[in-house]
Biopython code that builds the backbone (N, CA, C, O; Angstrom):
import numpy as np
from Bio.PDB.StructureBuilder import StructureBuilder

atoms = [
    (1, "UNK", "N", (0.854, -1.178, 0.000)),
    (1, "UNK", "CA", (0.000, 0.000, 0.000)),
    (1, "UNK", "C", (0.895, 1.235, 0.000)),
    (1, "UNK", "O", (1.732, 1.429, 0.882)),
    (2, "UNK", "N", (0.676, 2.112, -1.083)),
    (2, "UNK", "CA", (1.473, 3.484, -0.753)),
    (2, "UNK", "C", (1.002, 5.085, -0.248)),
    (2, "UNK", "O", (0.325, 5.330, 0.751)),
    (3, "UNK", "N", (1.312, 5.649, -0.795)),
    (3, "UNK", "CA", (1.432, 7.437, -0.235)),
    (3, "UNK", "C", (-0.321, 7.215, -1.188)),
    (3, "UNK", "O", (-1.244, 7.582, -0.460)),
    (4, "UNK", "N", (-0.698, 6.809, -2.305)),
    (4, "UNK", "CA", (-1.787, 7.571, -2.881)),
    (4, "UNK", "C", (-3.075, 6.415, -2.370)),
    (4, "UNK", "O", (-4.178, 6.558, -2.898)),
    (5, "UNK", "N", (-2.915, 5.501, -1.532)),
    (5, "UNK", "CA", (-3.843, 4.489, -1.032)),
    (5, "UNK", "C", (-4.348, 4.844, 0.401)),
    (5, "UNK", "O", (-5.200, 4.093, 0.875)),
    (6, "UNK", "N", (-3.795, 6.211, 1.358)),
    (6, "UNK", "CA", (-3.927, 6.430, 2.049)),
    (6, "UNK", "C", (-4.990, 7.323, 1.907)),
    (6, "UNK", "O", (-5.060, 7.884, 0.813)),
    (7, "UNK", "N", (-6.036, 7.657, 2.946)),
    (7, "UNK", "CA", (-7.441, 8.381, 3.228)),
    (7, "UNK", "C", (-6.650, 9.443, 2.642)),
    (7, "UNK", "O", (-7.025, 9.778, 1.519)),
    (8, "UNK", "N", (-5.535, 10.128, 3.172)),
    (8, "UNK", "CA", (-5.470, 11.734, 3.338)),
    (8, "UNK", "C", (-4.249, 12.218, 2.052)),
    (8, "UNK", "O", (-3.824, 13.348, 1.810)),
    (9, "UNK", "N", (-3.895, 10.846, 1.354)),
    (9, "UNK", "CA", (-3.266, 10.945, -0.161)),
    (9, "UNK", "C", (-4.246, 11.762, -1.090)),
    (9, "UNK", "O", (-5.151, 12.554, -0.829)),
    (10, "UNK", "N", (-3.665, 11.215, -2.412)),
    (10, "UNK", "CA", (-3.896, 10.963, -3.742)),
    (10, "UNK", "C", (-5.415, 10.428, -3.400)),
    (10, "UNK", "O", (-6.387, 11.165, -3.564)),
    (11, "UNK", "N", (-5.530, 9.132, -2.928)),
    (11, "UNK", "CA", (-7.094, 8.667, -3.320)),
    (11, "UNK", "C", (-7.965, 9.187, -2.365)),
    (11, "UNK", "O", (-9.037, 8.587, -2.282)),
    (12, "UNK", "N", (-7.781, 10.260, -1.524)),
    (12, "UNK", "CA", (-9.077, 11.200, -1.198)),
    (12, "UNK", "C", (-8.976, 12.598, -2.055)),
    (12, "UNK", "O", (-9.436, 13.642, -1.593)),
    (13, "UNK", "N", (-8.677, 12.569, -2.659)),
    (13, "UNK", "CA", (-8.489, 14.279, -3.560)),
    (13, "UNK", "C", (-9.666, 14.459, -4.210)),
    (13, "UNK", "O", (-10.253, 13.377, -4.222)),
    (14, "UNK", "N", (-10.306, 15.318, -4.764)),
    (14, "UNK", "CA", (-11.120, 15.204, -5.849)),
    (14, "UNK", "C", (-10.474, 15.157, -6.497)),
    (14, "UNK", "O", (-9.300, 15.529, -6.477)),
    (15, "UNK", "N", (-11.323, 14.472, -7.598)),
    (15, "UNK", "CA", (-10.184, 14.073, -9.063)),
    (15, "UNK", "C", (-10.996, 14.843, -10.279)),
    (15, "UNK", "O", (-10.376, 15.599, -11.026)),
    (16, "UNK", "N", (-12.070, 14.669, -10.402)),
    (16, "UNK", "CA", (-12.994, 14.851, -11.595)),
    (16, "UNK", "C", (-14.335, 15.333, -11.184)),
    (16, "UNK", "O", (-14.970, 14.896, -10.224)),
    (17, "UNK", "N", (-14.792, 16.486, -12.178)),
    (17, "UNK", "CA", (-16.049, 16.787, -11.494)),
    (17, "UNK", "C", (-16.809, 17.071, -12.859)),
    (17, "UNK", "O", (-16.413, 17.745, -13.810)),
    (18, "UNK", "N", (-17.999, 16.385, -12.707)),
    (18, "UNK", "CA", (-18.938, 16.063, -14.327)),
    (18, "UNK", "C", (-19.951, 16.855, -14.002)),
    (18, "UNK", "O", (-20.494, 16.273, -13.063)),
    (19, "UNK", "N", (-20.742, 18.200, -14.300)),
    (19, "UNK", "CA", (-21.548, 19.234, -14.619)),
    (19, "UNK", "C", (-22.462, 18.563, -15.807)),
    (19, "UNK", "O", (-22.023, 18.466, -16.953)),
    (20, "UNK", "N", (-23.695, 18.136, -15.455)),
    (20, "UNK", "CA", (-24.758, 18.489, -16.111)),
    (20, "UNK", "C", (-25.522, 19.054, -16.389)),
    (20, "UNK", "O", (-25.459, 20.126, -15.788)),
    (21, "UNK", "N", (-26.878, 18.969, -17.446)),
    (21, "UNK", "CA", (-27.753, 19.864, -17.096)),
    (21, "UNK", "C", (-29.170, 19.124, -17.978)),
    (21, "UNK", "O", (-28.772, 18.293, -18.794)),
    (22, "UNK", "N", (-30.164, 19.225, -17.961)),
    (22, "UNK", "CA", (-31.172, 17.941, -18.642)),
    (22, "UNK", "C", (-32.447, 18.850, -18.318)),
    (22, "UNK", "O", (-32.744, 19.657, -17.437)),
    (23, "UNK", "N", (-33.171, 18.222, -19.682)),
    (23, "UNK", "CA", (-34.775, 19.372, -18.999)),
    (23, "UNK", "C", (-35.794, 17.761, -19.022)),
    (23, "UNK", "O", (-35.424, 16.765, -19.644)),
    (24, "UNK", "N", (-36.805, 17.819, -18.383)),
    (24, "UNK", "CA", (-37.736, 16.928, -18.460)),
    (24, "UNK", "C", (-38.412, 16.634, -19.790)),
    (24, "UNK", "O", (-38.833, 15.612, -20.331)),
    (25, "UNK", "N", (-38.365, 17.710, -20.057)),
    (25, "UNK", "CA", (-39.674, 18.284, -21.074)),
    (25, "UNK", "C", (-39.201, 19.474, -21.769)),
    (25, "UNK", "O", (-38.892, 20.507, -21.175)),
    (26, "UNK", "N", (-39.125, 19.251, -23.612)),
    (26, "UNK", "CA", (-37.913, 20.318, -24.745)),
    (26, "UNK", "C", (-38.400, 21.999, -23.906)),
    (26, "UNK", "O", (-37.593, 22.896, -23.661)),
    (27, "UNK", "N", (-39.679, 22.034, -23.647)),
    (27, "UNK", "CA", (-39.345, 23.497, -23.028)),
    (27, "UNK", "C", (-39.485, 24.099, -21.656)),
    (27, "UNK", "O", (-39.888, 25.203, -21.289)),
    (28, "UNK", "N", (-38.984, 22.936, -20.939)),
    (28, "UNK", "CA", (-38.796, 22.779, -19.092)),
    (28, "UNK", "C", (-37.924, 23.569, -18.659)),
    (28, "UNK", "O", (-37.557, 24.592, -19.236)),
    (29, "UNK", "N", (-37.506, 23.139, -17.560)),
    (29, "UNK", "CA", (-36.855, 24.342, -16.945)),
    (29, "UNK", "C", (-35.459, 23.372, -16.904)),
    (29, "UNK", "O", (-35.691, 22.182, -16.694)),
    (30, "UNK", "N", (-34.413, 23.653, -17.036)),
    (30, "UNK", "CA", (-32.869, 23.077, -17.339)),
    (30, "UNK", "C", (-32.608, 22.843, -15.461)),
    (30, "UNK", "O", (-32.583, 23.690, -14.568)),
    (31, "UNK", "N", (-32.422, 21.139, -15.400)),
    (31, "UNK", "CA", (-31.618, 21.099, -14.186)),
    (31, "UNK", "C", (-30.554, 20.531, -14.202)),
    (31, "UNK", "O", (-30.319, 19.692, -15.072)),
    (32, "UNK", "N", (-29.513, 20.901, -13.094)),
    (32, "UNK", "CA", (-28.450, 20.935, -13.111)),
    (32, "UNK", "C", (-28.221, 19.199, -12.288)),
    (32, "UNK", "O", (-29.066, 18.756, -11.510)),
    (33, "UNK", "N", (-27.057, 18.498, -12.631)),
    (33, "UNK", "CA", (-26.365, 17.314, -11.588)),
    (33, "UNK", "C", (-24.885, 17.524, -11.778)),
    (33, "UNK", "O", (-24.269, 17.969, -12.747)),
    (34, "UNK", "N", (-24.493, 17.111, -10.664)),
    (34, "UNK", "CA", (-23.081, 17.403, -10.657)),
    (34, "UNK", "C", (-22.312, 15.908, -9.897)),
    (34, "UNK", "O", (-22.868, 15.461, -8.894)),
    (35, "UNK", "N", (-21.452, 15.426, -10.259)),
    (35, "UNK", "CA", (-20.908, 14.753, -9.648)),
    (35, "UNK", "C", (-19.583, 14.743, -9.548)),
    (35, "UNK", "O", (-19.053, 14.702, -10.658)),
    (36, "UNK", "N", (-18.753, 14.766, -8.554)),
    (36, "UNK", "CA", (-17.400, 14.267, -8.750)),
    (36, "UNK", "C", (-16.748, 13.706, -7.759)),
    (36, "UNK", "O", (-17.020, 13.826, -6.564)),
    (37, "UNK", "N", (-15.813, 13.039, -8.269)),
    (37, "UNK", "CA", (-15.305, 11.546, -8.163)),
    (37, "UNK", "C", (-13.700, 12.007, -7.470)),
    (37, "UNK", "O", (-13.208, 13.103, -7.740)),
    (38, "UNK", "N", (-13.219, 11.320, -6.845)),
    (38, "UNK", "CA", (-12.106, 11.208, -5.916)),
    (38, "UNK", "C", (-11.118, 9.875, -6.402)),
    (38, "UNK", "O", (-11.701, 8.790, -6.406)),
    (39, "UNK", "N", (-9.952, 9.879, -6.731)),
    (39, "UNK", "CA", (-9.253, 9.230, -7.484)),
    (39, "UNK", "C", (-9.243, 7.771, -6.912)),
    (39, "UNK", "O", (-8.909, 6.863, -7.673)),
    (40, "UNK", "N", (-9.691, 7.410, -5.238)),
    (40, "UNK", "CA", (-9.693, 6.097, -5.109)),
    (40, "UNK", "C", (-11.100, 5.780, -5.592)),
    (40, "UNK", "O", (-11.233, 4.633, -6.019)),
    (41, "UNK", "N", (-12.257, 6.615, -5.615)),
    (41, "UNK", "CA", (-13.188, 6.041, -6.185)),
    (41, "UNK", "C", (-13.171, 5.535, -7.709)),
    (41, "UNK", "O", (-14.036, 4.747, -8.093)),
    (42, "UNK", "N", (-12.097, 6.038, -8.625)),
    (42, "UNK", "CA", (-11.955, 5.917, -9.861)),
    (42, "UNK", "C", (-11.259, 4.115, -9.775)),
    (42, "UNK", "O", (-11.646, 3.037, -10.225)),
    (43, "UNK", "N", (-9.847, 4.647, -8.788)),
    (43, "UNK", "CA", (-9.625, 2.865, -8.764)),
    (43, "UNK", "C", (-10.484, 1.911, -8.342)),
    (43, "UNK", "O", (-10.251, 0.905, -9.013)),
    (44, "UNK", "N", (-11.408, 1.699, -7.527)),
    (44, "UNK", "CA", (-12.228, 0.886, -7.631)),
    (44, "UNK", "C", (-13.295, 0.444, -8.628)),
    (44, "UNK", "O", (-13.969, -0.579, -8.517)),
    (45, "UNK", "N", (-13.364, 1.292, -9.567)),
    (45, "UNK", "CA", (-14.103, 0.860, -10.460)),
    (45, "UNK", "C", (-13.140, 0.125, -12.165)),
    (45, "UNK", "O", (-13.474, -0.646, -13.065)),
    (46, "UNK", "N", (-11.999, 0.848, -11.866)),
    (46, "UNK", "CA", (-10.862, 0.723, -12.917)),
    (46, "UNK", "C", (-10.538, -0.547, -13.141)),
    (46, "UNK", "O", (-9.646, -0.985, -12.415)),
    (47, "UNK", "N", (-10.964, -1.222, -13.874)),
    (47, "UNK", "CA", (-10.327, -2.598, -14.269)),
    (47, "UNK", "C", (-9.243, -2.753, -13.741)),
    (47, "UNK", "O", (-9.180, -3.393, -12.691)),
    (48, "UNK", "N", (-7.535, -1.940, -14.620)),
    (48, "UNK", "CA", (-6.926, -1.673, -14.063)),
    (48, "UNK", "C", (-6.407, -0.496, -13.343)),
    (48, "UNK", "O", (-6.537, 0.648, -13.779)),
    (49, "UNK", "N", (-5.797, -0.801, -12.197)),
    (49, "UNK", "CA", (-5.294, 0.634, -11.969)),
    (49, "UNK", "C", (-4.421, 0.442, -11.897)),
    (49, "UNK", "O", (-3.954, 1.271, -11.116)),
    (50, "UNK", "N", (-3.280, -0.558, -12.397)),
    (50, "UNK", "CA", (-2.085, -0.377, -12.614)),
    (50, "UNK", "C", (-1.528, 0.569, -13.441)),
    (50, "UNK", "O", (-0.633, 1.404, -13.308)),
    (51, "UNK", "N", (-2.516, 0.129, -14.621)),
    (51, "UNK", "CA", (-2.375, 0.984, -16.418)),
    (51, "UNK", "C", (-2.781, 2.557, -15.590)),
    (51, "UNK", "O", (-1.949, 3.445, -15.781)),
    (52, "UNK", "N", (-3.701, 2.832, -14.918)),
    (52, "UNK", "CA", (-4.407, 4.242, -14.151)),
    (52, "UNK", "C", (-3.063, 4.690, -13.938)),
    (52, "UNK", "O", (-2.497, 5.462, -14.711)),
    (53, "UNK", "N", (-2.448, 4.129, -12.704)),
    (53, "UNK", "CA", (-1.292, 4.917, -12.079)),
    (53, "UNK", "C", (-0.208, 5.029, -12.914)),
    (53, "UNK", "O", (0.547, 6.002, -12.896)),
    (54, "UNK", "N", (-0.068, 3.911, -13.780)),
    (54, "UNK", "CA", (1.136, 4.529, -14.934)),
    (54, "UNK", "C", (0.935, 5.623, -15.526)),
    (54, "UNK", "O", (1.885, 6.393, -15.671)),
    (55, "UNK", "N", (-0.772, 6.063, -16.168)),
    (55, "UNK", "CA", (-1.138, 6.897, -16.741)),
    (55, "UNK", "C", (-0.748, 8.429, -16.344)),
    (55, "UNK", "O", (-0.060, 9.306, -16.866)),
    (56, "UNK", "N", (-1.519, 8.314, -15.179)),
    (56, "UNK", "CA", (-1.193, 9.519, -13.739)),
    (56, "UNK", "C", (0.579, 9.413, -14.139)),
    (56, "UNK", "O", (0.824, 10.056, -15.160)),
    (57, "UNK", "N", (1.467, 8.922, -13.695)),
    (57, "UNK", "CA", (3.029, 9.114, -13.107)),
    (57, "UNK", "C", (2.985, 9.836, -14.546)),
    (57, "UNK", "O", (2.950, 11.066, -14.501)),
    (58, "UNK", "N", (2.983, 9.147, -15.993)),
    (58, "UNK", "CA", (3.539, 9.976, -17.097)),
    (58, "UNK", "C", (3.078, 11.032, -17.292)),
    (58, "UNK", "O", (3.878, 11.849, -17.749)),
    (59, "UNK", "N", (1.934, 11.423, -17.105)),
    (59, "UNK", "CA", (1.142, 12.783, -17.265)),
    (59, "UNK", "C", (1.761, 13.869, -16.399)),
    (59, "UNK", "O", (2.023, 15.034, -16.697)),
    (60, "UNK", "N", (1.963, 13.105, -15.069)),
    (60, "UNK", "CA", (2.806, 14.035, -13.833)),
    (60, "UNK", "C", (4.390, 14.793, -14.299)),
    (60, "UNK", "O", (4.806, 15.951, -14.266)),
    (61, "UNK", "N", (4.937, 13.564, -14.703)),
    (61, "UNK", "CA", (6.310, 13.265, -15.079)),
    (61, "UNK", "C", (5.982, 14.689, -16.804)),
    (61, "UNK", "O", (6.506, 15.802, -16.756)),
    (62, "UNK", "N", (5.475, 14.441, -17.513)),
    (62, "UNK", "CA", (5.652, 15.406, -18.399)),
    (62, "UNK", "C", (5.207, 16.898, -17.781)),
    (62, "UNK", "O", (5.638, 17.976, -18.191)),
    (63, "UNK", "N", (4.430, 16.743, -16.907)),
    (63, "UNK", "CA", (3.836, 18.296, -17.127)),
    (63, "UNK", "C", (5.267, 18.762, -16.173)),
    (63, "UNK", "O", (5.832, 19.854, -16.242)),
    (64, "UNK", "N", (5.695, 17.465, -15.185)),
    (64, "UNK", "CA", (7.310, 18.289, -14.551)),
    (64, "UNK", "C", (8.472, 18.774, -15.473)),
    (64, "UNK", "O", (9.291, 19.607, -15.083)),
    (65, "UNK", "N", (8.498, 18.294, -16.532)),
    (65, "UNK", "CA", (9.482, 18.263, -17.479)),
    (65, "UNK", "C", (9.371, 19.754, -18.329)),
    (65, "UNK", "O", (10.282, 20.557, -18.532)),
    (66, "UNK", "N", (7.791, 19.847, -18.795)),
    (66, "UNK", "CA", (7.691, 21.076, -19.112)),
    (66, "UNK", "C", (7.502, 22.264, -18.036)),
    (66, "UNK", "O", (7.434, 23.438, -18.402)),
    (67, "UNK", "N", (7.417, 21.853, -16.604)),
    (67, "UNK", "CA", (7.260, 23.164, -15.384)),
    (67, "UNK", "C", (5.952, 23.567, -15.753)),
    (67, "UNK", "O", (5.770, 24.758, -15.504)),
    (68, "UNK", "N", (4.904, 22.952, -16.297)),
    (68, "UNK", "CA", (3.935, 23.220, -16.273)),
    (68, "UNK", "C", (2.485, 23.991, -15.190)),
    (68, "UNK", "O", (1.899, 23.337, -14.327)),
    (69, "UNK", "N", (2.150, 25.534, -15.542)),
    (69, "UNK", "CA", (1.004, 25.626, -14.267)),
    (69, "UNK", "C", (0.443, 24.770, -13.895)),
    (69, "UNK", "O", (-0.177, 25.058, -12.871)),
    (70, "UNK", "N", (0.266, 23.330, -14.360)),
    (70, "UNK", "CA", (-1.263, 22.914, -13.909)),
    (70, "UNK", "C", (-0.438, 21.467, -13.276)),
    (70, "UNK", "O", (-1.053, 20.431, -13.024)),
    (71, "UNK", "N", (0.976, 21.623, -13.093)),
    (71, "UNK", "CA", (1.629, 20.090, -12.522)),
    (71, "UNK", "C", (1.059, 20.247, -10.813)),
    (71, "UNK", "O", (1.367, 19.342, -10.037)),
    (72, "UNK", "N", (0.324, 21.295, -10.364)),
    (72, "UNK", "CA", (0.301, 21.169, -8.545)),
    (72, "UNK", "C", (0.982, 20.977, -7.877)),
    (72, "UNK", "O", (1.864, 21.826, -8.010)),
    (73, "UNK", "N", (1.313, 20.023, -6.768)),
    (73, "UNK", "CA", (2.011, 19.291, -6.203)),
    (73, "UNK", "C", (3.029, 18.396, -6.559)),
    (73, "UNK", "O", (3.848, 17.872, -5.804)),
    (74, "UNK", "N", (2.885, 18.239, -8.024)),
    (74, "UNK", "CA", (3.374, 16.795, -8.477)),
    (74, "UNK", "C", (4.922, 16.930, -8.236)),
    (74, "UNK", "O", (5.573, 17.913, -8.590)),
    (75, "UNK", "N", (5.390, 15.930, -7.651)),
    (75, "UNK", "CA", (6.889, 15.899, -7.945)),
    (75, "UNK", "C", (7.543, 14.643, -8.539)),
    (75, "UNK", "O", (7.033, 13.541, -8.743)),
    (76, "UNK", "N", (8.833, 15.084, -8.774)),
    (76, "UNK", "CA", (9.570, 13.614, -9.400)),
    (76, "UNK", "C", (9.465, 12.350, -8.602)),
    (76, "UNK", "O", (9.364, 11.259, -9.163)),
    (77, "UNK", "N", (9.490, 12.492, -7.197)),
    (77, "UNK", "CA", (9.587, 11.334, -6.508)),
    (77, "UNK", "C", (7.483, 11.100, -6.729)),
    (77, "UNK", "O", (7.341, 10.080, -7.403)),
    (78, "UNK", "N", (6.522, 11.514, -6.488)),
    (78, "UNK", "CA", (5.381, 11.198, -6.710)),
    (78, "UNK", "C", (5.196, 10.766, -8.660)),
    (78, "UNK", "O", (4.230, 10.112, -9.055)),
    (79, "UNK", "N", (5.859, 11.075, -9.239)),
    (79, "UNK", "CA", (5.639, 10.619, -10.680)),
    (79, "UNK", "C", (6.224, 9.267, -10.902)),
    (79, "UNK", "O", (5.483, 8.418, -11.398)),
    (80, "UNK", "N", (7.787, 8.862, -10.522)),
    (80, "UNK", "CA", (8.313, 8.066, -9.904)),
    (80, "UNK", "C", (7.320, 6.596, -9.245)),
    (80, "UNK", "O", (7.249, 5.542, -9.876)),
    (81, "UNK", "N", (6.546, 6.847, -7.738)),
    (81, "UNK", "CA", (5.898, 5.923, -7.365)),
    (81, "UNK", "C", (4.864, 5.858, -8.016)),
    (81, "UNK", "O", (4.180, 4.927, -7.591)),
    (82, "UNK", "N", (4.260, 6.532, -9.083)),
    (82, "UNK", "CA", (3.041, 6.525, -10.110)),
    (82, "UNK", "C", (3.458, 5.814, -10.817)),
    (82, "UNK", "O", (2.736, 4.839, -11.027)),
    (83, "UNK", "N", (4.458, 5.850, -11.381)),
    (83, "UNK", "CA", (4.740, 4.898, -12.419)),
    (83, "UNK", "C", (5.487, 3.463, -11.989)),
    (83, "UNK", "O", (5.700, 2.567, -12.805)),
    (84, "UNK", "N", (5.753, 3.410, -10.951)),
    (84, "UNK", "CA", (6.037, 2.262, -10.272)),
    (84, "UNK", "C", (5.454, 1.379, -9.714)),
    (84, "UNK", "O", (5.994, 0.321, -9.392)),
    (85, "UNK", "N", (4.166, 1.686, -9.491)),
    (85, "UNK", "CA", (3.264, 1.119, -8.998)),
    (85, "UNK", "C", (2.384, 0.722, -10.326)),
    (85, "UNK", "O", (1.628, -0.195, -10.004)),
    (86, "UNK", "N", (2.210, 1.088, -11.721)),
    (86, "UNK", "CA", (1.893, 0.662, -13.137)),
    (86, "UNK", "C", (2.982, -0.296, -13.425)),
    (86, "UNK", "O", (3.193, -0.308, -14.638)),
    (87, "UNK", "N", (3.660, -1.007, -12.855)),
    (87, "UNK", "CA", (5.095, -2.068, -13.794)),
    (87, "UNK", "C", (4.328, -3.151, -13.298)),
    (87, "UNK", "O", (5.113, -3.924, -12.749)),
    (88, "UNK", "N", (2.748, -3.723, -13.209)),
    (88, "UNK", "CA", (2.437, -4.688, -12.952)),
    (88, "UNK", "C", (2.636, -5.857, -14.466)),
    (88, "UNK", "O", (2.903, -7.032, -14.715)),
    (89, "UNK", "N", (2.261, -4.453, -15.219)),
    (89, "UNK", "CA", (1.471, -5.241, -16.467)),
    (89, "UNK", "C", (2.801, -4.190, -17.629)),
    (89, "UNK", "O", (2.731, -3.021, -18.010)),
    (90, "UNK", "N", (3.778, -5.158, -17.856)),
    (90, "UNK", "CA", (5.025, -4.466, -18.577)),
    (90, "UNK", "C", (5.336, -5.270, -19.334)),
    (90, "UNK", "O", (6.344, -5.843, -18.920)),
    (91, "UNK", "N", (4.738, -5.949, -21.014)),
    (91, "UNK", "CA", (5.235, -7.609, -21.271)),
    (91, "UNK", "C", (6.889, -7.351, -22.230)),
    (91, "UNK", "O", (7.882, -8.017, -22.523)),
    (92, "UNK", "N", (6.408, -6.084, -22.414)),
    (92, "UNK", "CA", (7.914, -5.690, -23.396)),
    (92, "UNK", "C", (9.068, -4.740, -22.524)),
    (92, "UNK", "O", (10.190, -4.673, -23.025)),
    (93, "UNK", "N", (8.845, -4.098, -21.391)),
    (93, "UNK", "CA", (9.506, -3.641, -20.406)),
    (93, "UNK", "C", (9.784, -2.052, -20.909)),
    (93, "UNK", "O", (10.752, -1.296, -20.821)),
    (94, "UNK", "N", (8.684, -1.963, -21.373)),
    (94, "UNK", "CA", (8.582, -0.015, -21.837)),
    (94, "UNK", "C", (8.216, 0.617, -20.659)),
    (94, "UNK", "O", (8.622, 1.767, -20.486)),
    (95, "UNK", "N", (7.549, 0.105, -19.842)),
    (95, "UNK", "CA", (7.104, 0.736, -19.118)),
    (95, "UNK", "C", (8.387, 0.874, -17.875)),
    (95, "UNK", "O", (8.387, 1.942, -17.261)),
    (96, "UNK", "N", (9.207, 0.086, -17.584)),
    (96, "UNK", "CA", (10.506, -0.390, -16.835)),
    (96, "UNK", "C", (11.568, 0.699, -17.454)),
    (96, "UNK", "O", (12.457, 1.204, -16.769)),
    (97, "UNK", "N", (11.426, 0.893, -18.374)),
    (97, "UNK", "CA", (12.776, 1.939, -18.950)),
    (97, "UNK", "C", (12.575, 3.294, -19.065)),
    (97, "UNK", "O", (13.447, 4.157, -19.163)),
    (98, "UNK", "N", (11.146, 3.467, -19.043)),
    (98, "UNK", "CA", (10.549, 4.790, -18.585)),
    (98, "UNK", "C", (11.158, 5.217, -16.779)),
    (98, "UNK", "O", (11.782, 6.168, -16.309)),
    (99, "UNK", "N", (10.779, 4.393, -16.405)),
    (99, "UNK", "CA", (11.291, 4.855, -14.835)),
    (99, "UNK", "C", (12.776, 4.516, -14.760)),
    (99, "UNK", "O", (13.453, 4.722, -13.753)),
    (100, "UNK", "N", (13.230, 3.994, -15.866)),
    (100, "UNK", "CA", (15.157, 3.939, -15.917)),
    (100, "UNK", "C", (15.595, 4.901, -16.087)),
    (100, "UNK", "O", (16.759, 5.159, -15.781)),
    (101, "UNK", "N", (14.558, 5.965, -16.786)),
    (101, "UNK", "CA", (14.567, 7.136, -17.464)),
    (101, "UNK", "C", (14.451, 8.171, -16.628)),
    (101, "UNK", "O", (15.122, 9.202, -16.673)),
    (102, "UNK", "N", (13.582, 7.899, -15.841)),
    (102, "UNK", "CA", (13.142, 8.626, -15.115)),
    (102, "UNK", "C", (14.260, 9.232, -13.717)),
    (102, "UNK", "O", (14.243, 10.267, -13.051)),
    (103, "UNK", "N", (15.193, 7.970, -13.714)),
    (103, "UNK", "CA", (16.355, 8.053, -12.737)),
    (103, "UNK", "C", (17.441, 8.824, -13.023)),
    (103, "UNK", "O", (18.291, 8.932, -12.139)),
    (104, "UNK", "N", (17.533, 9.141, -13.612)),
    (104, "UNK", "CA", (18.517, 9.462, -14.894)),
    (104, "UNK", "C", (18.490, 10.689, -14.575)),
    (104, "UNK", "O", (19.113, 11.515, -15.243)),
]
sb = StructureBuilder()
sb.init_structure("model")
sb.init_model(0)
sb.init_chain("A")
sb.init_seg("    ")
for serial, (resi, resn, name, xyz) in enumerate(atoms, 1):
    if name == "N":
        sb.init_residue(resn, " ", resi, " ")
    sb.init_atom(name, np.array(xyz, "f"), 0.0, 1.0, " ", f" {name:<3s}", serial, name[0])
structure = sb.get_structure()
């Protein structure tokens, strides 16, 4: 279990937030639903979340590379265990030389 499996990690954050809006009837009155989702709720539904957390570390890992506004918190050592925790499912070892890469 790591840093993003903990209550007060990664998997209590909000992650995603989906804005609707729907009328009953073509000239009703427009209502609104909103939902959003917290990244351990995403892994539990995720087939995998190995492929998830690889996804997350490279996304992290680039937006660090470019110093990107929107990287947050992210750091090398959190992009790092993102993508380390994705080397479940590696049959050609791309995913293994990415974080070779990543050491580097």
């Amino acid at each position: 279990m790591g840093y993003y499996d903990k209550p007060e990690g990664f998997a209590s954050q909000p992650f995603v937030t989906f804005d609707f809006r729907y009328k009953k009837a073509l000239n009703g009155e427009s209502r609104p639903l909103q939902l959003t989702m917290n990244a351990g709720k995403i892994f539990e539904k995720y087939n995998r979340p190995d492929d998830f957390y690889f996804a997350a570390g490279v996304a992290a890992y680039g937006m660090l590379l470019r110093n990107s506004p929107y990287k947050g918190n992210a750091t090398l050592d959190m992009a790092r265990s993102l993508v380390k925790q994705g080397l479940t499912f590696d049959p050609h070892g791309y995913r293994a030389e990415l974080l070779r890469m990543m050491d580097r």
